[in-house]
N, C-alpha and C positions, 0 to 999 in steps of 0.2 A: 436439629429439626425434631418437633416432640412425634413421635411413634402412631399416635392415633392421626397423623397428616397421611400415612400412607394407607390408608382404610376409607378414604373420603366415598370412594366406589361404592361400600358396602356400609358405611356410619350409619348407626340408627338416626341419629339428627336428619339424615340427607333420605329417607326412606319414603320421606311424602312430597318430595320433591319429583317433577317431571324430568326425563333424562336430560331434553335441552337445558334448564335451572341447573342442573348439576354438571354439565358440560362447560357453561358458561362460571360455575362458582370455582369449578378445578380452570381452567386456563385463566382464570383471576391470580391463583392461587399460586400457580406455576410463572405467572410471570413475573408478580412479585417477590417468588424467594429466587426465581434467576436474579432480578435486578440487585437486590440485598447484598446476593454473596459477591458480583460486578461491581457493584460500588468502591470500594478501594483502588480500584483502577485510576478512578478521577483522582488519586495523589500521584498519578507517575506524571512524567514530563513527555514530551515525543524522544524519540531515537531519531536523533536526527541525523547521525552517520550511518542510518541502515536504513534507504527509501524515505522514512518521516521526513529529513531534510528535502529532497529532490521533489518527495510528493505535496508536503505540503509548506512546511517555513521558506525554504528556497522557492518554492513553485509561484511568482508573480504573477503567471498566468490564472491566479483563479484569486489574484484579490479583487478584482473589479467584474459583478455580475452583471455584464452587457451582452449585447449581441456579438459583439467583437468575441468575447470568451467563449460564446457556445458557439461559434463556427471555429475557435479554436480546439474546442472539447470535440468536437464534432470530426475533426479533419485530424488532429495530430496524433501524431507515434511517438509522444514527449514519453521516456525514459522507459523507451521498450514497449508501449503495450498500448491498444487503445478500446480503452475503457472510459467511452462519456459520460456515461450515468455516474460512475466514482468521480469524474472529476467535476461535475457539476455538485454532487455529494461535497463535497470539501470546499466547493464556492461558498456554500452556501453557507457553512458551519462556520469561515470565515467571513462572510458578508454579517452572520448573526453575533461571532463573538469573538472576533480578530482570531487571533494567535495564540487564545487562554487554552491550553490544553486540559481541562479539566472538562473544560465545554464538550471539546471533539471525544473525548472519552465519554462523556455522555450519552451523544449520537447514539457512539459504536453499542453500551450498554444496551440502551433502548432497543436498538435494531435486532442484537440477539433474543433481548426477552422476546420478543414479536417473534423471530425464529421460533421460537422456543413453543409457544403456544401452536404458531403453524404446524410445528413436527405434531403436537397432540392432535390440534383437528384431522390432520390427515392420515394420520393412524387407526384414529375413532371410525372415520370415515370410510376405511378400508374396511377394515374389521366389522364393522354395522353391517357394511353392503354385501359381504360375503354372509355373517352368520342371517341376515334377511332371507337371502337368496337360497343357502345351504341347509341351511337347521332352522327352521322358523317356528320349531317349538323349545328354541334357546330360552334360557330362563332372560328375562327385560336387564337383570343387572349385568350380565356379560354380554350379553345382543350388541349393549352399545358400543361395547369395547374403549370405554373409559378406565379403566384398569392398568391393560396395556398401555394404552396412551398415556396414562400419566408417568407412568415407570419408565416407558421408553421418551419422553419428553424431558423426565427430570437429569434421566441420564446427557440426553443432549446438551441440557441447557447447565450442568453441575461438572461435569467432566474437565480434568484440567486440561487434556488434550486440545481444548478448544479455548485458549489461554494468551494463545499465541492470535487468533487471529480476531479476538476482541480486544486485547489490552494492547497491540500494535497500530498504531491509528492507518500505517498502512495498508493492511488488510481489512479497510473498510468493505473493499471489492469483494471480500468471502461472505461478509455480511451481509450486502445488497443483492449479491447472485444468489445465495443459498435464500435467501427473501421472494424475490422475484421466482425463482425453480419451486419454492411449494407453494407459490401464489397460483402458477401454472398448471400445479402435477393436480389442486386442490380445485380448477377450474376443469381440467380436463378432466377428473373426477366423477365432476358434473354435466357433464358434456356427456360421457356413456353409460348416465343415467337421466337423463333429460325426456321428457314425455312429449315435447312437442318439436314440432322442430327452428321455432322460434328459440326457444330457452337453448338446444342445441348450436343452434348457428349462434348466438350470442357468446356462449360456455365456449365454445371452439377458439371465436375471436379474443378473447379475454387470455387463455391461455397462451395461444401463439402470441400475445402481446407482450404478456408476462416472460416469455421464451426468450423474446427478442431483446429485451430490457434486463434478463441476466446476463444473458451473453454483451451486452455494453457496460453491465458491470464487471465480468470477467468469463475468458472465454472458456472455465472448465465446466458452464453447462454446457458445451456443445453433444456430450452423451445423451443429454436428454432424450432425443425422438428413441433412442433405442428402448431406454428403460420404461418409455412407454408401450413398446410393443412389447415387451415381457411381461408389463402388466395387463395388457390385453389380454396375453394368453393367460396367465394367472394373476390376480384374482378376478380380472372381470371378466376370463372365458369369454371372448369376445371372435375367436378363432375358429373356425369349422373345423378346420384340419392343416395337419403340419406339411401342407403341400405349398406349390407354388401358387396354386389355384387360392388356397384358403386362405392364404398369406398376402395376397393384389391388393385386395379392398384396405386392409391397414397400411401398407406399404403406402400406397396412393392417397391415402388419407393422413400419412406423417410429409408429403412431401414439401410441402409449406416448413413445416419443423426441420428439412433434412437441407432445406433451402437456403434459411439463415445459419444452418451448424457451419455447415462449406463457405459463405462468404464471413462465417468469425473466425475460422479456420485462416482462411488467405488472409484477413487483415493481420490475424494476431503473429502469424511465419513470418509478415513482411513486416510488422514492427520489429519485433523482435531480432530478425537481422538487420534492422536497419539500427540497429545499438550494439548489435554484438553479443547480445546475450545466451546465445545459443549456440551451446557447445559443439565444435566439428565432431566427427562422428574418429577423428584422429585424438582427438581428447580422449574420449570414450566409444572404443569401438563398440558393434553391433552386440559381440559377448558379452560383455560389461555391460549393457543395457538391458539385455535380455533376464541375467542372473541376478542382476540389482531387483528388474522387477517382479520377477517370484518373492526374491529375501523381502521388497518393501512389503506384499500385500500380507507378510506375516509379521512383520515389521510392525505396521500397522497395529494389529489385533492385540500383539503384545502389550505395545504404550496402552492398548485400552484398557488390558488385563489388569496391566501391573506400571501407572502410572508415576513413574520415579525418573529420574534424570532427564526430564523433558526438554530437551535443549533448542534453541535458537538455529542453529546449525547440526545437520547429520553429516560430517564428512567424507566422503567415498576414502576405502583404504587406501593407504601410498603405495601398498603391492597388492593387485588385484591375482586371487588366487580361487578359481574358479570349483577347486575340489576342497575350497577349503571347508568346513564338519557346519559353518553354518551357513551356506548356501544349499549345502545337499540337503540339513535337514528340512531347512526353507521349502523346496523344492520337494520333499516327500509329503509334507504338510498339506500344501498346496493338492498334489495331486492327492492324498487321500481325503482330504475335504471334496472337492469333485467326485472323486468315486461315490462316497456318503451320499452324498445329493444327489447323482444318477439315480443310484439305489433306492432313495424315499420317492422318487420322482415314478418309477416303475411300482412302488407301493401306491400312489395316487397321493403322497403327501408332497404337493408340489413347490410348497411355501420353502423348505431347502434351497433346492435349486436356482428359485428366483429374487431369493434374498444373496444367494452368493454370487447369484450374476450380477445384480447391481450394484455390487461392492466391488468386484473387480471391473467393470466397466465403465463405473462411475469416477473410476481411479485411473482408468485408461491412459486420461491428459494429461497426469502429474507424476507418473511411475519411474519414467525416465524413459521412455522408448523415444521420445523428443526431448534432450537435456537442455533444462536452462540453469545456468552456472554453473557450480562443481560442489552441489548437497545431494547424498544419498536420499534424502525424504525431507519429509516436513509437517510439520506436527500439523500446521492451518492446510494441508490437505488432506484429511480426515472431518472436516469440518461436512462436509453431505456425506459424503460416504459410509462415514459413523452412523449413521439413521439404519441401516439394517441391520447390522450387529446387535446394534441397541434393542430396535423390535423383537428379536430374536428370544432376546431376556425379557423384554418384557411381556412377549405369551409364555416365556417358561414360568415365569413369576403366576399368572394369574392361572397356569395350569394347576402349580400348585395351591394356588389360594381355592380356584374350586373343588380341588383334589381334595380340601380339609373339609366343605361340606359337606363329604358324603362319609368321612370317617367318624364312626366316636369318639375320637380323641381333636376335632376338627377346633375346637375351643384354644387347646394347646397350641397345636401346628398353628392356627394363623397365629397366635400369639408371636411364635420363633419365626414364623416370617418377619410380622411385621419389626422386629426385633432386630431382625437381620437386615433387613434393608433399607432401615431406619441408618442402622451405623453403618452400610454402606455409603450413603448419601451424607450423613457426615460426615465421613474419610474423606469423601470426595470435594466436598464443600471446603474442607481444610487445605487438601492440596491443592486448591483452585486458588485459594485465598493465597496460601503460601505463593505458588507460579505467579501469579499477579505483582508479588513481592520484586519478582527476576526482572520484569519491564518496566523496573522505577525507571532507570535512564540510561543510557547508552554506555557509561560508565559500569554500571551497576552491572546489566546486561554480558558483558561481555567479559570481566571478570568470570564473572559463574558457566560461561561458556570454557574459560579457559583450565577453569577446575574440574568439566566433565573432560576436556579432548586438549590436556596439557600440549601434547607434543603432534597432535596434526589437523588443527584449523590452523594455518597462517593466516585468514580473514581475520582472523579475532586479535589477534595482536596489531594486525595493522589498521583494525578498526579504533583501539582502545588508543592507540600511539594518535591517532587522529584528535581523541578529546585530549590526550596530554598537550599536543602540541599549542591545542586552541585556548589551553591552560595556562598557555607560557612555560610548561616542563618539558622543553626539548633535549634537555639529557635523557631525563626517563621514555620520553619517543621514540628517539634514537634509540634507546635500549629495546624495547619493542619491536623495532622494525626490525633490528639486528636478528630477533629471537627469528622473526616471520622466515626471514632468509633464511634459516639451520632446517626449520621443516618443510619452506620450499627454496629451494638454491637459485631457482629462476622466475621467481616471484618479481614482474617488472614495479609493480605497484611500490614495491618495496625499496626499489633501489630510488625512482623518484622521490619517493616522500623522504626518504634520507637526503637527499640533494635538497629539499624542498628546505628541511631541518637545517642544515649547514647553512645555506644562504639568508636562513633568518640571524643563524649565529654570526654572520660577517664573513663566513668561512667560502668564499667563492672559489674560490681552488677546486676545497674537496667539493662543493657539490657537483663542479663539471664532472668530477671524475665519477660522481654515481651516475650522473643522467649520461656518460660516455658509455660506462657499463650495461645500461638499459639499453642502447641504440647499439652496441657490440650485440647484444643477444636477441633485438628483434629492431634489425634497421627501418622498418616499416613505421615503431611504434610512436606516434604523433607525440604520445604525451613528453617524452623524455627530450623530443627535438622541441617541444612548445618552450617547456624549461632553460635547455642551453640558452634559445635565442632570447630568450627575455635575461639571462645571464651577461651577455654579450651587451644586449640595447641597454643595459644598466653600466657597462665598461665602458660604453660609447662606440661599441667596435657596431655599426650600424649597420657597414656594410656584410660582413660575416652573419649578422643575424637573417638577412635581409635570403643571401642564399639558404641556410637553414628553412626559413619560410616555403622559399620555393623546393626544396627540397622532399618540402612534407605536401604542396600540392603537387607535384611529379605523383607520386605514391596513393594520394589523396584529396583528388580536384575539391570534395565538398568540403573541406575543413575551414570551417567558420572563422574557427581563432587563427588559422594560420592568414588569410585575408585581414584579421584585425589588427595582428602583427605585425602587416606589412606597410596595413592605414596609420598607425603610430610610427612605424621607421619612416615612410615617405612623410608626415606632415612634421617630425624632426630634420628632415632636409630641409623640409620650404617647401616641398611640392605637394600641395594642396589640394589641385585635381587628382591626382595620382590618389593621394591620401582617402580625400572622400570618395572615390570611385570604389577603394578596398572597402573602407567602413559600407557602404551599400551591397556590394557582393555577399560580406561576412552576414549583414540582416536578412538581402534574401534566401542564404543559407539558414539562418537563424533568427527565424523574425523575430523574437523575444528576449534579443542581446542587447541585454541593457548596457554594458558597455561598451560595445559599439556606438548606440543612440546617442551616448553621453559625448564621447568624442568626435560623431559627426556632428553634433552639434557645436562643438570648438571652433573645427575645420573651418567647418558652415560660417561661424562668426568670425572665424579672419578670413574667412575671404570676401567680407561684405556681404553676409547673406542673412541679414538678422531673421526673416520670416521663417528662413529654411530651418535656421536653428532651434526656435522658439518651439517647431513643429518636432524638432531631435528630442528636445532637451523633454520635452511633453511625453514622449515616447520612454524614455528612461525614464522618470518617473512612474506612467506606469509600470512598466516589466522589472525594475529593480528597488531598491531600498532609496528611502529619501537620502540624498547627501547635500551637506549644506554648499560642495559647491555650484550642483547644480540649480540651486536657488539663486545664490549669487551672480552666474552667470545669466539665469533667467531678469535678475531684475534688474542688472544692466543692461541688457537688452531694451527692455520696459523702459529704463530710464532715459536710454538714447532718441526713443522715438517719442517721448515725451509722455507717455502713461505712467503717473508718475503714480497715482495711486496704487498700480498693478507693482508697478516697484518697491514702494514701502512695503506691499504685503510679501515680499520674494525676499525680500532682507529681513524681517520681522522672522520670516519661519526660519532662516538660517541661524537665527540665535535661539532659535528655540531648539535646535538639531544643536546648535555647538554656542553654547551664553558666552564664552569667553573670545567668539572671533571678533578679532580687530578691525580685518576686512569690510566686516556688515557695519559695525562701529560708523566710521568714515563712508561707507555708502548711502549709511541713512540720513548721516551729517548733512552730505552733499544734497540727498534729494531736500530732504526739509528745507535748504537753501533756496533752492530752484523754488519752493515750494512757498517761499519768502516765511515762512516758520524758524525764526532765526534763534528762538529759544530753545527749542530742539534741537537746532543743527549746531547751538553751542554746547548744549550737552552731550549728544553723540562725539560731535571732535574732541572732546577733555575725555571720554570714552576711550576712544581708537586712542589717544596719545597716551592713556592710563594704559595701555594695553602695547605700547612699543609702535602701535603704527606710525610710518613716516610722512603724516601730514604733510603736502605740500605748502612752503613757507606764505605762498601768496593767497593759498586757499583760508591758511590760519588769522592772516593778516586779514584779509576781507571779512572776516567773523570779529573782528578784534571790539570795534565799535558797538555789538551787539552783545559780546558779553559784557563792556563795560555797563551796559543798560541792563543788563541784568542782575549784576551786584547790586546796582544802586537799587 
């Protein structure tokens, strides 16, 4: 970036320009060099073994924008969390450009650089309203507080810390919430400086809307209402006194704000355990929680400092050692920065105190005092909370740049400013660019994880062994999971996908004998009995699968798959009812099981129920991937009740899913026959027979006449 870009505040060029022109020419300016340095992102792929799959490739739920999908957006706890506005975000991205991920990293670009400008308006914003209020024979080029804003903007928007939660398309949610949170903080703003109280009640409502629409992109605004009453008290002095008394009138006037915090609160506990992703407090007791989250908020400050091994995963140590030299010095840090801030706070410099209150408050949600998974931190929760740090630097920055108009040497020093934080902002831009590099793909990814924390993420090997195996390199899998086991010994994840490995190898033996290990060391854990019984329903032992099944709902009445398990061993009996009764349990556990759709739609067709089916097989299609035999079976159907045209287009698309099936061949043969299109139906059968189909002799026979008339 050339050097005279960070003087735009003070350029002689911009000197006849009115502050608004130059407010508007720096948020041009800043959000174009965000989107610049972001642009390399559009070459990664999704991570699709880390949320990208689940959130968005695997996610059926959000390829069809209807009503049906935003009462699903609207109501589900789909993979832990419910965030509507993210999943309507992703509808849409797919409604505009399927499954191109260059697209969806575009979105995410886009939404940051708009972040990025928001962090400047509301800096400017602060800073104007105060130096108005406090000093209002401030000189007009620091009044506005464009200076700071741009320094503390570019830091937001260039920093590789924030790396992780733009070039991962699942953390769209940090982008939309951190979007909507200074949409809000920038209306509230406005609000307690509004002259009437029309423009008030408007600014009020607009904020609380904005409130309400982070928190359904993700729930770690729920801090919000606080760090509004902090800036009540500073900088908009909005407070009489630090009594109860003085303190009613905002308390009562966030209560709207504190309203939605508490039900994003309940929904987010009750997704979240309703997937499991929230660690007992036996995982990580209260002391672990407690020391983590001192060490993170300094944690933190570091990666900002000294932005190097930024990794995908922070993993909590394997021996938590609570006197160990960097928890205590965490914890000295900690309490001597609060002391500092009391201190200026009793000086009447109160910007300390409530800049570091928002920073640990803001962090509240993600510290660990509520664990989700088993990571000590994470880089995409720094993504708001980084906004005070940042400011912090950027009034130190413009202290000094005015500090140099009143020195004689003032020519030089800006010069070494501008010098200096010129190559700061290149450094920064470089490692941005570089980190961008780490989330090419999932492969890529977790290698470089594995070269920060060799020997204690097991996630990462048994992530990595996931693209191997979907590779076809199940020896090298299997070597991976093997590793994941040595640094956790009861890693169940591990012992399945080993099993999972084996049974792709033929090797059925050994895989009982891992999914036996996994159900020896947690008899409860579904996944490892789902695996046996489909081990068994492939041996033919029906009946042994059938108790496994029940086995896992004793332990686990709402287990979807174990219901679908059971609708596949009953409709391998012949029992039919039975069969479809499970396939409908497993949907209303899981309305969006495409595999189930697909099989009650079989059920459905042997037992005489073509409509029923038509309406199954309708239903997989949407929630899961085309498969050509669902076409197939759909234009059979079609064809039995005499829609013959609905037929040829159900076999037409099966070979367009699979050109070489035989099946569609002779389905289409046959219709065109019916269809008395007997030139087609001779082609298609010399098809299916080029192709090994078993042409029935009297079908072939009946075509015989029609091909002879078509040689001739």
């Amino acid at each position: 970036m050339e050097a005279s870009s960070i003087s735009i505040a003070a350029g002689k060029g911009l000197k006849n320009l009115t502050p608004n022109r130059k407010i508007v020419l720096v948020a041009t300016t800043i959000f174009l060099i965000s989107m610049l340095v972001y642009l390399p992102s559009m070459h990664n792929d999704f991570i699709d073994v880390w949320d990208d799959g689940i959130y968005i490739v695997e996610n059926h739920h959000i390829r069809i924008l209807d009503l049906k999908f935003l009462q699903w957006a609207l109501t589900s706890f789909y993979a832990g969390n419910w965030h509507p506005v993210t999943w309507i975000s992703h509808a849409l991205d797919v409604a505009l450009w399927g499954l191109d991920a260059r697209m969806h990293h575009l979105t995410n670009i886009i939404l940051h650089a708009m972040n990025t400008v928001l962090v400047f308006f509301l800096v400017v914003g602060l800073i104007s309203r105060v130096r108005k209020r406090d000093i209002p024979k401030v000189p007009l080029q620091a009044g506005t507080g464009i200076l700071p804003g741009f320094i503390t903007a570019l830091l937001f928007g260039l920093h590789p810390i924030h790396v992780e939660s733009v070039a991962w398309m699942a953390e769209r949610k940090d982008l939309l919430c951190a979007l909507f949170v200074l949409l809000s903080m920038l209306k509230y703003l406005q609000y307690t400086s509004a002259d009437s109280k029309r423009k008030r009640s408007v600014s009020f409502f607009l904020a609380l809307l904005f409130f309400a629409l982070a928190l359904m992109s993700k729930p770690m605004a729920v801090t919000l209402p606080v760090i509004l009453i902090l800036l009540d008290i500073y900088p908009f002095k909005r407070i009489g006194s630090f009594s109860l008394k003085g303190l009613r009138p905002l308390l009562v006037e966030k209560i709207p704000f504190f309203a939605l915090s508490l039900v994003s609160g309940i929904l987010t506990i009750i997704a979240q355990h309703s997937s499991g992703v929230t660690a007992p407090l036996v995982h990580h007791g209260i002391m672990v929680r407690f020391v983590n989250t001192v060490r993170t908020l300094v944690f933190y400050l570091w990666k900002m400092v000294f932005p190097f091994e930024l990794a995908p995963f922070y993993p909590f140590p394997l021996h938590f050692d609570p006197t160990d030299a960097i928890y205590i010095v965490s914890f000295m840090i900690v309490l001597g920065i609060t002391i500092y801030c009391i201190r200026m706070w009793r000086k009447e410099k109160h910007i300390w105190l409530i800049i570091w209150s928002i920073y640990v408050i803001s962090l509240l949600p993600v510290v660990g005092i509520i664990q989700v998974s088993n990571q000590a931190a994470a880089d995409r929760y720094t993504y708001l909370p980084g906004i005070a740090p940042f400011l912090l630097i950027g009034l130190g920055f413009e202290w000094i740049w005015l500090k140099g108009c009143s020195e004689k040497s003032s020519h030089l020093l800006r010069r070494i400013s501008v010098i200096c934080v010129s190559l700061i902002f290149g450094c920064l831009s470089y490692l941005t660019v570089r980190q961008i590099k780490v989330w090419t793909n999932g492969e890529v990814l977790w290698k470089y994880e594995i070269g920060i924390f060799p020997d204690s993420v097991a996630l990462a090997y048994i992530n990595l062994g996931c693209i191997y195996s979907e590779k076809g390199l199940l020896d090298e899998a299997i070597q991976l999971y093997e590793r994941a086991l040595k640094i956790n010994p009861n890693y169940l994840q591990a012992f399945v996908n080993l099993g999972n490995e084996y049974r792709k190898k033929g090797d059925a033996g050994r895989a009982e004998e891992f999914y036996q290990k996994a159900i020896k060391m947690n008899p409860e854990y579904a996944g490892a009995r789902l695996h046996i019984a489909e081990v068994w329903m492939n041996q033919g032992l029906i009946e042994k699968a059938v108790l496994e099944y029940e086995k896992i709902l004793d332990t686990n009445p709402t287990s979807a798959e174990a219901h679908y398990g059971l609708g596949v061993a009953c409709y391998g009996k012949g029992k039919l009812d039975e069969a479809i009764m499970h396939y409908q349990k497993a949907l209303d556990l899981k309305p969006g099981y495409a595999e189930a759709y697909y099989n009650l739609g079989v059920a459905y067709g042997s037992s005489g129920m073509p409509d029923q089916a038509l309406s199954a097989y309708s239903m997989a299609l949407r929630f899961g991937p085309e498969k050509p035999e669902i076409h197939n079976n759909l234009g059979s159907i079609y064809g039995a009740k005499g829609m013959l045209d609905d037929a040829l287009r159900e076999f037409q698309k099966v070979l367009e899913l699979d050109p070489e099936n035989a099946t569609a061949f002779y389905n289409l043969s046959v219709v065109y026959s019916m269809k008395k299109q007997y030139a087609m139906a001779v082609q298609y059968c010399d098809k299916a027979l080029k192709h090994h189909y078993p042409v029935p002799n009297a079908f072939f026979e009946a075509l015989e006449p029609y091909r002879l008339s078509t040689v001739e």
